[in-house]
C-alpha positions as CSV (number, residue, x, y, z in Angstrom):
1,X,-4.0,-40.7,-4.3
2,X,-1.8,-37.1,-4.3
3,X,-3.7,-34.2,-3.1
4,X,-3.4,-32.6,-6.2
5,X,-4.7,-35.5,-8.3
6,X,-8.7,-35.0,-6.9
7,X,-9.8,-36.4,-10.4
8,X,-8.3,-39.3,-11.9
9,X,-10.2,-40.0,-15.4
10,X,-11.7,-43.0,-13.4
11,X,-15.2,-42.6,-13.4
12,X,-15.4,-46.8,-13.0
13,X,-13.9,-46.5,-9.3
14,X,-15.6,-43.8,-7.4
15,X,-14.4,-42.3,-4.3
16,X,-14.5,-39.3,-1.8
17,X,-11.4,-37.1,-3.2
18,X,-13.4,-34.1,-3.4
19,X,-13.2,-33.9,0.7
20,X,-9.4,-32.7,0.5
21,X,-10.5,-30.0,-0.9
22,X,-13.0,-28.4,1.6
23,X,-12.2,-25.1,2.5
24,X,-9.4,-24.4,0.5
25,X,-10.5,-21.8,-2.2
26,X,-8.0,-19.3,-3.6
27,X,-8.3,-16.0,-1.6
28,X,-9.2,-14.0,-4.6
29,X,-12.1,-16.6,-5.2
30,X,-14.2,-16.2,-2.3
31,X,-17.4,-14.7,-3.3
32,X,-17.8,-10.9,-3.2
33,X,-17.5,-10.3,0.5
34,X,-13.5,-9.3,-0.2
35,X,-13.5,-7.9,-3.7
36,X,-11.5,-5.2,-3.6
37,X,-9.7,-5.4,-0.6
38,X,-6.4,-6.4,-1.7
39,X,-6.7,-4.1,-4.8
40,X,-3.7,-1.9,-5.7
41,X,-4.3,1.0,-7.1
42,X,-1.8,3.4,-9.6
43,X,-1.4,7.1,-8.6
44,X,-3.5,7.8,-11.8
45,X,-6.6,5.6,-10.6
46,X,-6.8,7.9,-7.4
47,X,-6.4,10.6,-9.0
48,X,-9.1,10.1,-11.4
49,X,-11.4,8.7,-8.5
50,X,-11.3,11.8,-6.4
51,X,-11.9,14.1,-9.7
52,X,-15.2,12.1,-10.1
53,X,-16.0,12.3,-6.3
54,X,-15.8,16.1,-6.8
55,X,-17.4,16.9,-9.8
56,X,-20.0,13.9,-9.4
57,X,-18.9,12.0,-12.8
58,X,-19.1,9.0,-14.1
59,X,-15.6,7.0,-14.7
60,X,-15.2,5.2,-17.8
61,X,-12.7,2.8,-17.1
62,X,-11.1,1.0,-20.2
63,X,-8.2,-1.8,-20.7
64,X,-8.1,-6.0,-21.6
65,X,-9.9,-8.2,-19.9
66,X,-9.0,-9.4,-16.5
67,X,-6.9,-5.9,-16.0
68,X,-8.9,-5.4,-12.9
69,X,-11.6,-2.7,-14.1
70,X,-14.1,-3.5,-12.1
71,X,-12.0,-4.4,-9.1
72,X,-11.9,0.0,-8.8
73,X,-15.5,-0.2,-8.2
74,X,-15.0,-2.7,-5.6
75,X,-12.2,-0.8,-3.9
76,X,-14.3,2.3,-3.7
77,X,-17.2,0.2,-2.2
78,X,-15.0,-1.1,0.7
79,X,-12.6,2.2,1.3
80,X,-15.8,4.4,1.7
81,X,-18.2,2.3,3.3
82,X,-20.8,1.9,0.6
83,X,-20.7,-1.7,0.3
84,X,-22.5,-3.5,-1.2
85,X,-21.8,-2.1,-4.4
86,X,-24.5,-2.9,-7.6
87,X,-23.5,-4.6,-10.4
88,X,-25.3,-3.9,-13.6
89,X,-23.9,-6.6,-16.4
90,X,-24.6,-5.6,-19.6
91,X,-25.3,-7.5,-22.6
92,X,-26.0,-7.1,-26.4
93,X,-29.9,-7.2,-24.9
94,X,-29.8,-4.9,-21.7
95,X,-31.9,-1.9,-22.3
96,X,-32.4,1.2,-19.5
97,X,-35.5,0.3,-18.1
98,X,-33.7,-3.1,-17.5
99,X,-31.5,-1.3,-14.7
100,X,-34.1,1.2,-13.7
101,X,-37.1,-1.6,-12.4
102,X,-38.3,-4.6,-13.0
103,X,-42.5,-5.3,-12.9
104,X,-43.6,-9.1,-13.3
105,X,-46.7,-9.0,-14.4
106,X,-47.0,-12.6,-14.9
107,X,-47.3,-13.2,-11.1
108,X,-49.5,-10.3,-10.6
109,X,-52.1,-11.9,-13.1
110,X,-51.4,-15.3,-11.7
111,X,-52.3,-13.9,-8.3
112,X,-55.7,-12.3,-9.8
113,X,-56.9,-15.8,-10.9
114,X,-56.0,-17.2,-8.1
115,X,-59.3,-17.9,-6.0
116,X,-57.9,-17.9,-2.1
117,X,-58.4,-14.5,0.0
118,X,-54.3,-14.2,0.3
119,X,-53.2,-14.2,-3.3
120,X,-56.3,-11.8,-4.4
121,X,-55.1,-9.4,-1.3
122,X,-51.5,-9.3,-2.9
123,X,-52.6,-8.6,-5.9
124,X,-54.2,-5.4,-5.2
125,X,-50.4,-4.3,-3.8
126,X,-48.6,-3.5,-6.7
127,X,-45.9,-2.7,-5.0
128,X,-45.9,-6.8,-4.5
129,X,-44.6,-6.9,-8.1
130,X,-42.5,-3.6,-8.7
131,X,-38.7,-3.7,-7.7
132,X,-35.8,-1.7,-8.4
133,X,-32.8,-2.6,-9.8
134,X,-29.3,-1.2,-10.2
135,X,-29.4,1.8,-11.4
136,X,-32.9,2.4,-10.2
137,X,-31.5,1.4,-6.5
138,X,-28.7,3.9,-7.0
139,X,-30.4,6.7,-8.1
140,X,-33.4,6.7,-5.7
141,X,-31.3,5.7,-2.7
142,X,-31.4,8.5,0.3
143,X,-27.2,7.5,0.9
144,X,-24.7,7.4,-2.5
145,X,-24.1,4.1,-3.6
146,X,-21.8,2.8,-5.8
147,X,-22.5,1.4,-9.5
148,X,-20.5,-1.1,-11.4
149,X,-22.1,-1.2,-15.1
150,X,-19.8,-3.9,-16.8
151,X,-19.0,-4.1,-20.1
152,X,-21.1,-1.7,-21.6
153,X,-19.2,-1.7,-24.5
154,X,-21.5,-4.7,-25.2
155,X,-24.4,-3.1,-25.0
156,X,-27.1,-2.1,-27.6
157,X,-26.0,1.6,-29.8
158,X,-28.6,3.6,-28.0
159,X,-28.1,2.1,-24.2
160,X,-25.2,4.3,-23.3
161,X,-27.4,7.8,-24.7
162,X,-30.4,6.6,-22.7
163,X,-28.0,6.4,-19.9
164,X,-27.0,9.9,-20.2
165,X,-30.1,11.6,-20.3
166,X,-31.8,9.6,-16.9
167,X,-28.1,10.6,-15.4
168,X,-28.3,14.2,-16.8
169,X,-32.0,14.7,-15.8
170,X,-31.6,12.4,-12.3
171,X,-35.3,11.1,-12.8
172,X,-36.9,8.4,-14.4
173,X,-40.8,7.5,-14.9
174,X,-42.5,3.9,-14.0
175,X,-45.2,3.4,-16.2
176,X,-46.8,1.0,-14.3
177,X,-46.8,3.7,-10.9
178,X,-47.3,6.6,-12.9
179,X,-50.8,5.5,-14.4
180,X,-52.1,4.3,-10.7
181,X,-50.8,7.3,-9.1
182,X,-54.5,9.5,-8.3
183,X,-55.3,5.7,-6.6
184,X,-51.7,5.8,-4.7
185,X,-49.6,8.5,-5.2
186,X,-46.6,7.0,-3.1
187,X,-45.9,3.1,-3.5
188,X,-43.0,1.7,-1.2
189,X,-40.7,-0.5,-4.0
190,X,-37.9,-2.7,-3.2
191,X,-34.2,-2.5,-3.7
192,X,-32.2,-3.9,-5.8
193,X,-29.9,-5.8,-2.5
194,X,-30.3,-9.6,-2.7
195,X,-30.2,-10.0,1.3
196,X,-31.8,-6.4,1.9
197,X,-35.8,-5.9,2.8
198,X,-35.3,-2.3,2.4
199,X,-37.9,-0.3,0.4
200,X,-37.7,3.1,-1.3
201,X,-40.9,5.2,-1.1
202,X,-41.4,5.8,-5.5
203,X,-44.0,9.1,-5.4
204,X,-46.1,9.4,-8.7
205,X,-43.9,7.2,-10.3
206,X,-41.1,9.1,-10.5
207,X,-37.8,7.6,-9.5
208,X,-36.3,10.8,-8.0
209,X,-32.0,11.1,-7.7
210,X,-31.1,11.3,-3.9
211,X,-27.9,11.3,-3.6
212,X,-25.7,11.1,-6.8
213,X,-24.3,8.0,-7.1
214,X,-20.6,6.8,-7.7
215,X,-20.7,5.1,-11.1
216,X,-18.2,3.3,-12.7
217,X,-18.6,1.8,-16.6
218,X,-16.1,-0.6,-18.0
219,X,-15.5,-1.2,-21.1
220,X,-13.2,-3.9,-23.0
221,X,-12.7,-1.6,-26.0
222,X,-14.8,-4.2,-28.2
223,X,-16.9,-1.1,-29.7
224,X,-16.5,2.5,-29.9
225,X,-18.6,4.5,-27.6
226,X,-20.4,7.5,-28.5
227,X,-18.4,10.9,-28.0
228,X,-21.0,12.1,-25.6
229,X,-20.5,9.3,-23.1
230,X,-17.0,10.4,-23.1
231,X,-17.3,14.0,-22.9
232,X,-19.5,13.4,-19.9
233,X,-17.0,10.6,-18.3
234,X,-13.9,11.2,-16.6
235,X,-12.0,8.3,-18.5
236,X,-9.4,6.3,-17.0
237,X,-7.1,3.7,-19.5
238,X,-6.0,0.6,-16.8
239,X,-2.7,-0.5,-18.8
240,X,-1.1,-4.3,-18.2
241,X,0.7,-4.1,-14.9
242,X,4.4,-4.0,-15.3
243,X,6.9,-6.3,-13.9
244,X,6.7,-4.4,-9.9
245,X,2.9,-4.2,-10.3
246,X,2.5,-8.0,-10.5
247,X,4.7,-8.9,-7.6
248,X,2.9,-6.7,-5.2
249,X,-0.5,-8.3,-5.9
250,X,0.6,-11.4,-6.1
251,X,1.9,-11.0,-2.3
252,X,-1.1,-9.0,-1.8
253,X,-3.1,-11.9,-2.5
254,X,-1.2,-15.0,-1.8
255,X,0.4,-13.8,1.3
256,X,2.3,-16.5,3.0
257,X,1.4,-18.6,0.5
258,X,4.8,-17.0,-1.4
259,X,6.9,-16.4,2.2
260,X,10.4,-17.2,1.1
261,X,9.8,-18.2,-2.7
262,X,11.0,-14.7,-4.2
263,X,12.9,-15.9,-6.5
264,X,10.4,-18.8,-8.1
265,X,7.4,-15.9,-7.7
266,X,9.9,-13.6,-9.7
267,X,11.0,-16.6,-12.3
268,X,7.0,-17.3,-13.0
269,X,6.3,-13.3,-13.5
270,X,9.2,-13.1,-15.9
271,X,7.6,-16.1,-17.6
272,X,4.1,-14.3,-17.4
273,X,5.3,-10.8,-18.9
274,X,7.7,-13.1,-22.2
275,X,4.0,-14.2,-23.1
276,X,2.2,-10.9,-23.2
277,X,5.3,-9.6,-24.8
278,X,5.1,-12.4,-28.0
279,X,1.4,-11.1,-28.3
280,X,-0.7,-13.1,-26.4
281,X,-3.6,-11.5,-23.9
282,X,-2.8,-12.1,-20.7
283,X,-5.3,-11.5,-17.7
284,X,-3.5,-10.8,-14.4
285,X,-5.8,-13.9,-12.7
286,X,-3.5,-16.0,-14.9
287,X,-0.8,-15.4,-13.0
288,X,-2.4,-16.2,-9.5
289,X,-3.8,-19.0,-11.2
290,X,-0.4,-20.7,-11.8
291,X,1.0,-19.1,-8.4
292,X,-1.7,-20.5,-6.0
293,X,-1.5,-24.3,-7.4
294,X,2.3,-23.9,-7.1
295,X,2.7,-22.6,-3.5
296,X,-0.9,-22.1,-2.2
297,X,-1.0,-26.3,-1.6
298,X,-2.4,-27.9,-4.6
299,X,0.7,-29.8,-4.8
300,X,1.1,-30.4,-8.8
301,X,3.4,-32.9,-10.4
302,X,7.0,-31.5,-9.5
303,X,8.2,-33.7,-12.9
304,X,9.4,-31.2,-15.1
305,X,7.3,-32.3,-18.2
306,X,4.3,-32.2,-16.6
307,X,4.5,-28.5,-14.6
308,X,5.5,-27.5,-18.0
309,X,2.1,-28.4,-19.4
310,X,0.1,-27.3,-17.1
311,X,1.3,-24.2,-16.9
312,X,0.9,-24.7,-20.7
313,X,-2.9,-24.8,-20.1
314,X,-2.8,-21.8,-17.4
315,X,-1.0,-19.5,-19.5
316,X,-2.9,-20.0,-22.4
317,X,-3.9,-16.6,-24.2
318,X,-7.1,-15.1,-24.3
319,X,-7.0,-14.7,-27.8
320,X,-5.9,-17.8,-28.6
């Protein structure tokens, strides 16, 4: 059995094929720990990034999917220390106090019926049960923090006003610590980090801005957004990177993966950039797709026919 062919419609004759591939994940693939390190930004993206730094804006960033949008966010985490960024997705659902705090009051009543000592002591805590989230974490934090909300083009027509006013006003009330506040006036809450114990002292409720974060919104262009979110943006159009644009983060990412195969990485691009132009939606992780199981030692089929269809099946549009 080839390298490349791991699974071989089989399922009769089992076997350990899945071991050739330990370790070996695409570089661009690894989890969030180097997001945004190989980004390449335009002139215009740092342009618009040190405007917002200055006048402590917002950036709407807009273009097609897989442009790399939210990759800016990432590269501003890692160039200025502030890693690890928060990542807000948004859906048709996601409402404000969704990315302010979360309170499960499920477990809190849980632990009030429960009769052992412990769970009766925890449930007198409420901080036990409050936690920030994304835009919560980023507003009350004492350091700035950057915060990617994704695709809120998806989100709900009044989301995005709602937004405005908590960013406009930098405060937001907590129901839940505002009505307890005579019994505790300052409750330590949680942050939003997965891997972080940190708390954030919340005083009568009131999440409080510290530090004005660095926020970055991203938007597919699937909706209009209201004229207020964009006269309160700095907005920033990612176009489809041209020929020049894809070669460099192609070798940004793939490395020595494409040492000494100019001319095939420059064939493939070509190839890349005849689809987009005949109409078809093209993301750029198409591309280093098709280039990493070429070069990066996946080891296709070198039969003509069959590199042909699955680069077919690579390449296919996103509207399609």
């Amino acid at each position: 059995m080839n390298q490349w062919q791991v699974f071989r419609g089989t399922p009769q004759e089992p076997h350990d094929g899945l071991k050739a591939l330990e370790g070996k994940v695409p570089p661009w693939r690894s989890g969030q720990t180097n997001r945004g390190e190989k980004y390449l930004p335009s002139p215009d993206e740092i342009r618009i990034v040190n405007a917002a730094l200055h006048l402590r804006r917002p950036i709407l960033v807009t273009g097609p999917p897989g442009c790399g949008k939210s990759s800016l966010a990432y590269a501003i985490a890692k160039e200025l220390k502030l890693e690890p960024l928060l990542k807000w997705p948004i859906n048709s659902r996601s409402t404000l106090s969704e990315g302010m705090y979360s309170y499960d009051a499920v477990a809190r009543l849980r632990d009030v019926n429960l009769p052992d000592e412990d769970s009766q002591k925890r449930s007198r805590e409420i901080s036990n049960y409050v936690q920030l989230r994304w835009l919560g974490t980023a507003l009350a934090s004492p350091r700035p923090r950057v915060l990617l909300i994704d695709e809120i083009d998806k989100a709900d027509i009044d989301l995005p006003n709602d937004l405005l006013h908590v960013l406009e006003e930098g405060t937001y009330e907590i129901p839940e610590l505002a009505r307890m506040a005579k019994e505790q006036e300052t409750v330590p809450v949680k942050v939003a980090d997965v891997e972080s114990e940190e708390h954030i002292n919340v005083t009568k409720g009131l999440i409080r801005c510290q530090s004005m974060p660095i926020i970055v919104m991203t938007s597919n262009g699937e909706r209009d957004l209201p004229l207020a979110l964009h006269r309160r943006c700095l907005r920033l159009d990612i176009r489809e990177p041209d020929r020049d644009r894809l070669i460099k983060i192609a070798e940004a990412h793939l490395g020595d993966c494409l040492s000494g195969k100019d001319e095939p990485l420059k064939s493939l691009v070509d190839e890349f950039i005849q689809l987009r132009s005949k109409g078809k939606v093209m993301a750029t992780d198409q591309l280093l797709n098709m280039l990493y199981l070429i070069f990066g030692g996946a080891n296709p089929p070198e039969d003509a026919a069959e590199r042909k269809a699955l680069q077919d099946l690579v390449f296919r549009g996103l509207n399609q």
